[in-house]
Legacy VTK file of the C-alpha trace (Angstrom):
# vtk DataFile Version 3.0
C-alpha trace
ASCII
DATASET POLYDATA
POINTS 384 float
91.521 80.989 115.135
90.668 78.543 112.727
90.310 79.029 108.880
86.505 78.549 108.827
86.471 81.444 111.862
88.658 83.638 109.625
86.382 82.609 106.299
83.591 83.545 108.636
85.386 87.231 109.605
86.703 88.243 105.913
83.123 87.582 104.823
82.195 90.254 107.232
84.465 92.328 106.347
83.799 92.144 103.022
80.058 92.909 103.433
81.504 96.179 105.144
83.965 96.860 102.615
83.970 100.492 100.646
86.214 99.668 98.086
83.133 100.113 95.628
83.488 96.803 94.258
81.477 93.587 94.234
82.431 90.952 96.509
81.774 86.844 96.901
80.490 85.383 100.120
82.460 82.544 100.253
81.131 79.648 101.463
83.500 76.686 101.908
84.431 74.240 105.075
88.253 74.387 105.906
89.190 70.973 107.855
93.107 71.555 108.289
94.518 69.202 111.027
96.026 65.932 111.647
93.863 63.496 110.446
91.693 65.211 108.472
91.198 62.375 105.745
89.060 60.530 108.119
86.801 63.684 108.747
85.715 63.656 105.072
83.308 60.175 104.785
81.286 61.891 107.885
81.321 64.953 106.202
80.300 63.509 103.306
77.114 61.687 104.993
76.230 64.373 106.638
75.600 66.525 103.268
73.875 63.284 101.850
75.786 62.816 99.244
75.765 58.980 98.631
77.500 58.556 95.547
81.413 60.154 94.662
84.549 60.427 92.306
88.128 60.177 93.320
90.322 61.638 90.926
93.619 60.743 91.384
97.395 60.120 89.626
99.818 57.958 90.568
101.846 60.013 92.860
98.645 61.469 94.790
97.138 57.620 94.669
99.939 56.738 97.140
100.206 59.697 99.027
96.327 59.856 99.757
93.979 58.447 97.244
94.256 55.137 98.491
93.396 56.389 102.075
90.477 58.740 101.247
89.257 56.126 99.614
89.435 52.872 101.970
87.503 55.880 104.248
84.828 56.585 102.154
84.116 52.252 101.368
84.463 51.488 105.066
81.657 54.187 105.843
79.271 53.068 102.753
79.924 55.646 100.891
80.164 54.438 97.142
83.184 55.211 95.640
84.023 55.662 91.455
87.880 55.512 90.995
89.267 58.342 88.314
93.145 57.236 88.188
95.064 59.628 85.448
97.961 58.097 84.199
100.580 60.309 82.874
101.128 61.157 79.145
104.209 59.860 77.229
106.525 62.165 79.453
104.996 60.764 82.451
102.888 64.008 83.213
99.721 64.900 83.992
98.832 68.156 82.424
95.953 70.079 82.317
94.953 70.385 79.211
92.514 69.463 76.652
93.351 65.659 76.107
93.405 65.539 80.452
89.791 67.824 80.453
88.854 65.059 78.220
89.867 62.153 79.812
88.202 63.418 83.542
84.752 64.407 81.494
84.569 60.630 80.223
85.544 59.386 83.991
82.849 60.369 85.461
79.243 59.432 85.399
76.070 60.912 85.644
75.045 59.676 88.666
77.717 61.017 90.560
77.150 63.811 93.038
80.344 65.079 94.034
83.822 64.850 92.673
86.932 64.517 94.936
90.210 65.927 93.692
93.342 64.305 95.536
96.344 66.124 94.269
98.150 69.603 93.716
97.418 72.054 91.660
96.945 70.012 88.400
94.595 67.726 89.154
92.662 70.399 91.072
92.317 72.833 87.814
90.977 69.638 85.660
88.544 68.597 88.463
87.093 71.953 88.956
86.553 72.795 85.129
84.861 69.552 84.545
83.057 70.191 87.429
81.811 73.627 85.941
81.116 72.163 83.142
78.947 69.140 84.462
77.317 71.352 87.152
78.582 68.892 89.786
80.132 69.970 93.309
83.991 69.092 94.288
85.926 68.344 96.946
89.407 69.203 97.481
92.286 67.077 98.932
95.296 68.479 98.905
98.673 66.298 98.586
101.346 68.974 99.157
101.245 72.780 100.170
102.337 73.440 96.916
99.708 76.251 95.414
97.641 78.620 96.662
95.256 78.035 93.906
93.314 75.158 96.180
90.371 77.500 96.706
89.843 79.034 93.360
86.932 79.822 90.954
89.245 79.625 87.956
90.987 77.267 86.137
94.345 78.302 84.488
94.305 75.558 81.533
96.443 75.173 78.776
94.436 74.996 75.588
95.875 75.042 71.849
99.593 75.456 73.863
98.110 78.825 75.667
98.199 78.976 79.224
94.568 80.362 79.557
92.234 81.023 82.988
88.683 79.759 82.715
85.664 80.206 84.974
85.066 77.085 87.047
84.087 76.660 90.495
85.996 76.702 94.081
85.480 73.784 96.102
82.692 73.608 98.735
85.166 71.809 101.262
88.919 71.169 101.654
90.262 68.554 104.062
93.907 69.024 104.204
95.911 66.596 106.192
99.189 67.998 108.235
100.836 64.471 108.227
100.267 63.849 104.040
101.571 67.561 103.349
104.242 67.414 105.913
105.535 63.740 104.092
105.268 65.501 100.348
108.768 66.012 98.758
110.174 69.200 100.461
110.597 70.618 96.492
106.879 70.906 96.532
107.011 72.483 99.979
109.652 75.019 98.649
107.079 75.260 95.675
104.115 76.426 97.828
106.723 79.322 99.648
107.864 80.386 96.119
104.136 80.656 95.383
103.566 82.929 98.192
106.860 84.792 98.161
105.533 85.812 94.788
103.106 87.776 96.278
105.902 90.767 97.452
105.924 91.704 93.564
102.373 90.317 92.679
100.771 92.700 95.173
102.905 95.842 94.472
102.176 95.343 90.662
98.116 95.725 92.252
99.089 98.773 93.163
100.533 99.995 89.903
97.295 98.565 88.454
94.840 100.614 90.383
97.170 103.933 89.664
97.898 103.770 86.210
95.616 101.254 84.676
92.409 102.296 86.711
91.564 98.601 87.495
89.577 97.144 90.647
91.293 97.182 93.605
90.325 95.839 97.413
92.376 97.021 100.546
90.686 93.780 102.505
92.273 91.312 99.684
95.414 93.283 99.637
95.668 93.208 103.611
94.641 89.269 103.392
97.775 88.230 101.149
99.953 90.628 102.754
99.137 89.181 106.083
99.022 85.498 104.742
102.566 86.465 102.774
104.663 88.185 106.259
103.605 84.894 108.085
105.407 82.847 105.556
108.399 84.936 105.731
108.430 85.299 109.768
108.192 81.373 109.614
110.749 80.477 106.985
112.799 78.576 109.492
109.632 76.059 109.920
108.332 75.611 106.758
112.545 74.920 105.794
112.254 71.875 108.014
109.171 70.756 106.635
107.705 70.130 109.553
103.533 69.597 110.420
103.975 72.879 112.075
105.772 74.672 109.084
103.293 73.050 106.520
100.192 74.579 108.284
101.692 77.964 108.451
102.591 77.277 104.680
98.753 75.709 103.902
97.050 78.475 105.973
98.962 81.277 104.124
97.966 79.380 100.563
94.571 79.311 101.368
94.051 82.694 102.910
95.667 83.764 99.487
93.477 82.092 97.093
90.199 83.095 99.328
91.204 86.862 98.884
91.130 85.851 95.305
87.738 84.297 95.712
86.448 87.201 97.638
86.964 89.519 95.021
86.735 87.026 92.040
89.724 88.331 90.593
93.539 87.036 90.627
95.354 90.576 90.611
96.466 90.198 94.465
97.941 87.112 94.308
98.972 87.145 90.021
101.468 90.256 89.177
104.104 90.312 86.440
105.721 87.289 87.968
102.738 84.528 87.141
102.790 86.175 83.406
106.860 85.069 83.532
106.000 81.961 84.987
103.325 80.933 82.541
105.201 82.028 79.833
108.028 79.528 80.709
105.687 76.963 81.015
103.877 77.048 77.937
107.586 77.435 75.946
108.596 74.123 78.440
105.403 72.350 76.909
105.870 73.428 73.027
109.279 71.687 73.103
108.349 68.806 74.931
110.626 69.356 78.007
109.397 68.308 81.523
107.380 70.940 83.378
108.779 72.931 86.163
106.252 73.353 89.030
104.511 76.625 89.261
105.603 77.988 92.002
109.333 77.565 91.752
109.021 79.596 88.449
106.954 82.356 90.552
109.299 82.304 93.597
112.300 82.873 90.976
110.645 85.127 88.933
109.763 87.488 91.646
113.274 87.487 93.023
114.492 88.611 89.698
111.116 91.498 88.820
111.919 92.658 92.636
115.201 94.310 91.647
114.063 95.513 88.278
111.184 96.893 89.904
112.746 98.885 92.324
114.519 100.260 89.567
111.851 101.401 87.998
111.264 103.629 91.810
114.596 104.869 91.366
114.010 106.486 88.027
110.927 108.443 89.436
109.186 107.947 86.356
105.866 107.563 88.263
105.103 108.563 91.216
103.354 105.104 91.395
106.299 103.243 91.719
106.576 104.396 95.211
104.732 100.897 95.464
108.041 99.384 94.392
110.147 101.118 97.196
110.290 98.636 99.817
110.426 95.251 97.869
113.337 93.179 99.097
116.599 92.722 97.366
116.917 89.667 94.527
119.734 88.183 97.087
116.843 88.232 100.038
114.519 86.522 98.432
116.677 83.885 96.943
118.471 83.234 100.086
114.848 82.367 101.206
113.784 80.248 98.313
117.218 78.072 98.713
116.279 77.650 102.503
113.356 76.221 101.634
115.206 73.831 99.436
113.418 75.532 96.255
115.221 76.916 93.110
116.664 80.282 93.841
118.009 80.905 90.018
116.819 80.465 86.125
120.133 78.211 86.029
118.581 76.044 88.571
114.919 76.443 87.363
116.862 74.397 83.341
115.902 78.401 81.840
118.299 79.766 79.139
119.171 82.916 78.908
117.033 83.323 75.972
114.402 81.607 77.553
114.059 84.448 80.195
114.823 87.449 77.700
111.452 85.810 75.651
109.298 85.808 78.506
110.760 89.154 79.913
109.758 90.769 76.614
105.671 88.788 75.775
104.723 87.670 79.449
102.588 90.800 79.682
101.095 89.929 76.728
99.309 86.947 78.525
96.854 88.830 80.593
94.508 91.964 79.892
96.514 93.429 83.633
98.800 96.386 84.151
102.173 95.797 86.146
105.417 97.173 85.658
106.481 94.414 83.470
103.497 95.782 80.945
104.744 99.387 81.856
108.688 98.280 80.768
107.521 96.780 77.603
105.434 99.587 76.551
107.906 102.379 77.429
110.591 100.656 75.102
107.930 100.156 72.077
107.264 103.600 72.266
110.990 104.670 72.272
111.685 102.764 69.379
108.851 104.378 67.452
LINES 1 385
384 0 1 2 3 4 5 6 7 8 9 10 11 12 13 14 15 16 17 18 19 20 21 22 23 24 25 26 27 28 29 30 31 32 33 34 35 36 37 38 39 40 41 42 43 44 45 46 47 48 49 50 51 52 53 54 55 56 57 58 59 60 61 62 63 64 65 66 67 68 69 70 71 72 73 74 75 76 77 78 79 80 81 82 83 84 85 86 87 88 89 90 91 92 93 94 95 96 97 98 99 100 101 102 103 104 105 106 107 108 109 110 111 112 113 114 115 116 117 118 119 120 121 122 123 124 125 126 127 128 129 130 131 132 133 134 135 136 137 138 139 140 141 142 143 144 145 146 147 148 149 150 151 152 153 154 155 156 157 158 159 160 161 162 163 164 165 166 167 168 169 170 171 172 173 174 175 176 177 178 179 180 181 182 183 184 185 186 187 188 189 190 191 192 193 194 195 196 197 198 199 200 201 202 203 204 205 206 207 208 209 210 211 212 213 214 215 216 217 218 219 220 221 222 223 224 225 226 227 228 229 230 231 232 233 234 235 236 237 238 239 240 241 242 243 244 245 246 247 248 249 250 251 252 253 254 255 256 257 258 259 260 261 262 263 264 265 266 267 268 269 270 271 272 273 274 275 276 277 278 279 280 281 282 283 284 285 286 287 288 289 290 291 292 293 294 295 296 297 298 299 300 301 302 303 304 305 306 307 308 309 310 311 312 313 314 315 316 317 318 319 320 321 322 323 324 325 326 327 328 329 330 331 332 333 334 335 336 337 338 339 340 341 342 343 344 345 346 347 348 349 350 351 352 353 354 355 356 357 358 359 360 361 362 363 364 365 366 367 368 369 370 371 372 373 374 375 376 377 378 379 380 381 382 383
């Protein structure tokens, strides 16, 4: 079945869904094959859109910018160049001074915006495209997030990580042979991401019992589902092959559109993205080189997974039943080093310290019950 047939099924489901609360018809063509760059320009024409914006850096220029866009000339399409050079670390980041730059890039009489990239360049191009009330395009360059098909944009604004509303993209054309020829790190990256989503979707669980917030059992089902195929298919996306990357990109974007359905994060986002975001935003105050997103997840989960099912152990709750069956910290970084991923905070350049400050104000980050919330607030209240 292919993504659009599933897009076209969860939408249905959703319409049928008793949960009690609201749900998105998503809307969005899926072109995930071999070759898909050249199925964009017709796409393109067919939707009359005659005038466009690649936004690009220079890693994603090479690995697909400069294809999408000798595409788009060679069918008359006419093409604006957006290339984002890195800032005096070498990085693109998004944050104001990057929202900034993309805002001035692009003109007014430009009718869609294509984003060629990972997660970064994805998150600027779908603000500013909020913001300018323009339409985007999504090009993946590595099956690295599963953040491709979101409606927010986690930015980094005055040195907090922060999510803002912005739009999904109304297409994605994700090419096998450019993700299956992105560094395998970024691969590993993408798995972390999803592996994330053992501890992410328990902490759902706790959220619904003891903080009363919205939950979904379609969007739960969808990650689960998109999570177990990752796991059954470690072996492939290990090798990095076109076969293990479309398990890996199908998984991604089946976990962001569960997102999108419910227009909410708390499936795919538990304790472990607080930890992650967290390190990043401490990474970016000192000026040290960013570690990509989802080898902090992947890590972070590992290392919540065995405090968590601590927390069963001690029947505090009877909610932490939802904590019972998580695997063991040496599972899940045995998987992560397959992958070729960091398994370990040592590996991931965290201190020590690093990890006790985000273990103690990560769950400060979002408005969200999980058990790292429920940890922090049971040892505030013993001190008192």
């Amino acid at each position: 079945m292919s993504m659009n047939d599933c897009i076209a099924e969860w939408n249905e489901e959703a319409s049928q869904c008793t949960c009690g609360n609201p749900h998105r018809t998503v809307e969005m063509h899926i072109c995930l094959e071999d070759g898909a760059l050249a199925q964009m320009a017709p796409y393109l024409i067919k939707q009359d859109y005659k005038k466009v914006t690649v936004v690009f850096d220079e890693h994603t220029k090479q690995a697909a910018g400069d294809e999408v866009i000798s595409y788009l000339k060679t069918a008359g399409v006419i093409t604006d160049e957006l290339f984002l050079p890195g800032n005096t670390g070498g990085e693109v980041v998004a944050d104001e001074v990057f929202i900034v730059k993309v805002l001035l890039g692009i003109s007014k009489d430009t009718e869609v915006i294509i984003a060629v990239g990972s997660g970064t360049i994805h998150d600027l191009v779908r603000f500013v495209c909020f913001k300018m009330n323009k339409p985007f395009v999504s090009v993946p360059t590595a099956a690295s997030v599963d953040g491709f098909t979101s409606a927010g944009a986690p930015l980094i604004v005055d040195g907090t990580k922060q999510t803002f509303q912005a739009i999904p993209p109304e297409a994605i054309f994700a090419d096998l042979s450019v993700l299956a020829k992105a560094p395998q790190v970024m691969t590993a990256a993408g798995f972390g991401d999803m592996l994330g989503k053992f501890t992410s979707l328990a902490d759902w669980q706790i959220s619904r019992d003891l903080g009363g917030e919205p939950y979904c059992p379609l969007a739960y089902r969808m990650t689960e589902e998109a999570l177990m195929d990752c796991v059954h298919h470690v072996n492939e996306i290990a090798e990095g092959s076109i076969q293990g990357v479309k398990i890996l990109m199908e998984a991604l974007i089946a976990s962001g559109i569960s997102m999108l359905i419910i227009d909410h994060s708390r499936p795919a986002s538990g304790g472990e993205h607080h930890i992650s975001h967290r390190l990043e935003m401490e990474f970016l105050q000192q000026g040290k080189k960013a570690i990509l997103h989802g080898a902090k997840v992947g890590v972070a989960s590992a290392l919540l997974s065995d405090i968590y099912r601590g927390l069963y152990k001690s029947g505090q709750e009877e909610a932490f039943d939802a904590y019972k069956d998580l695997p063991k910290k040496e599972q899940m970084q045995d998987w992560l080093s397959r992958t070729g991923g960091p398994s370990t905070i040592q590996e991931l350049g965290v201190t020590d310290e690093q990890l006790e400050r985000a273990m103690r104000t990560a769950h400060t980050l979002r408005a969200r019950y999980t058990g790292l919330k429920y940890i922090n607030e049971t040892k505030t209240e013993q001190k008192d």
